[in-house]
N, C-alpha and C positions, 0 to 999 in steps of 0.2 A: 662345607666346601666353599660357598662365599667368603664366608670369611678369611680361609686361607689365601684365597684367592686375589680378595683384598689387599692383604699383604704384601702378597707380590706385583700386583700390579700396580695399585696405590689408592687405587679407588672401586668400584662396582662401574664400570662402562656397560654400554649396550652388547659389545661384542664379548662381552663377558656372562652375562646374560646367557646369552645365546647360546653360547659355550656350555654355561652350568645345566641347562634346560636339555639343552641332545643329551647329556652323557646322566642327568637324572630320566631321559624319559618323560617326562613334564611340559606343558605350552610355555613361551616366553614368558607371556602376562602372569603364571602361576610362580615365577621365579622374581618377575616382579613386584608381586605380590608378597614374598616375603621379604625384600629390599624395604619397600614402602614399612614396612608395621614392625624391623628392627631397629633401631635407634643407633646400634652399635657397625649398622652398615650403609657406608658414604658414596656418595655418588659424583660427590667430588673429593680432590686430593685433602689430606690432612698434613701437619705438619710431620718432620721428621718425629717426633715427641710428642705426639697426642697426651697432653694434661686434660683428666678429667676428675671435676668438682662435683663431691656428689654434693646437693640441698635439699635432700628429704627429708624428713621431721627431725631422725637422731639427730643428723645433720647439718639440722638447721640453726636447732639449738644451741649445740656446742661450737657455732662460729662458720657454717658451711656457706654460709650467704655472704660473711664477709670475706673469708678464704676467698672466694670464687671474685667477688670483686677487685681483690687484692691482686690476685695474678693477672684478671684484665686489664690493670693500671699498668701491674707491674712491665705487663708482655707489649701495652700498646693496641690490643683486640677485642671485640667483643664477643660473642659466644658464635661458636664453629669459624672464627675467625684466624685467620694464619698469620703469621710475622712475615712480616717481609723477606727476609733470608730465607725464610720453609721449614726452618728448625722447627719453631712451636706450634699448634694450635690450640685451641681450649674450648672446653665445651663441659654447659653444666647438664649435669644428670641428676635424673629421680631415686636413682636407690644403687648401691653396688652390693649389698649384701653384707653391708660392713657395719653397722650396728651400732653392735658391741664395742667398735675401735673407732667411732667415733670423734671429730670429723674425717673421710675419708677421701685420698685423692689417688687417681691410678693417670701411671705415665707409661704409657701403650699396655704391657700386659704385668706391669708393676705396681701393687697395690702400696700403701703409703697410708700410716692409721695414725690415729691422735697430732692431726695434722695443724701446725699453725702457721701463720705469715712467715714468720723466722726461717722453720724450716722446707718453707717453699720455696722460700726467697731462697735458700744453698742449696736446694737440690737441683734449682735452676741454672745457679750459677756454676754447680759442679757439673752439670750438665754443657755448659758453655765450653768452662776448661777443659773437659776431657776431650771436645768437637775440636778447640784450639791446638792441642796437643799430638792429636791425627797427623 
């Protein structure tokens, strides 16, 4: 439910909270409570585009540390950090469950596997042209 919620709002607010806790039956603190200990729920806004770098071991090895530094160059941000416009944000993460497809990057609910600079760098950009194109 947060997380839907998220979506639509943009963020995890307090009046959101509150909201999620009546309609679960639950204290506010117990909804806060699971805000605090998800990773994947903000309390403040993200970019239009949430880019996430995972750098956990697979990860790490096959280029996930430099991947992740590469789009903060590339974006101008550092980590949970937003572009100026609103378009982007980026943030590194511990594990997506991706392995196997190694290095892995997800842009909002778009996973993205055997990732490297190159094609970060165009899915960025084809991300730009399509927002240009609007």
């Amino acid at each position: 439910m947060l997380l839907y919620a998220q979506d639509e709002v943009g963020q995890v607010t307090e009046e959101l909270i509150a909201e999620v806790a009546s309609r679960c039956g639950v204290t506010p603190l117990q909804v806060d409570e699971v805000v605090g200990y998800y990773t994947m729920l903000h309390r403040k806004p993200l970019g239009k585009f949430h880019i996430q770098v995972c750098t956990n071991i697979a990860c790490m090895i096959t280029g996930g540390q430099e991947l992740y530094e590469h789009v903060c160059k590339k974006l101008g941000v550092g980590n949970r950090g937003i572009t100026e416009d609103g378009l982007f944000s980026v943030e590194e993460v511990e594990c997506m469950g991706s392995c196997s497809w190694a290095p892995a990057v997800q842009v909002n609910y778009d996973f993205h596997h055997y990732m490297t600079p190159e094609k970060l760098d165009a899915l960025i950009d084809a991300i730009r042209q399509t927002r240009k194109a609007q």
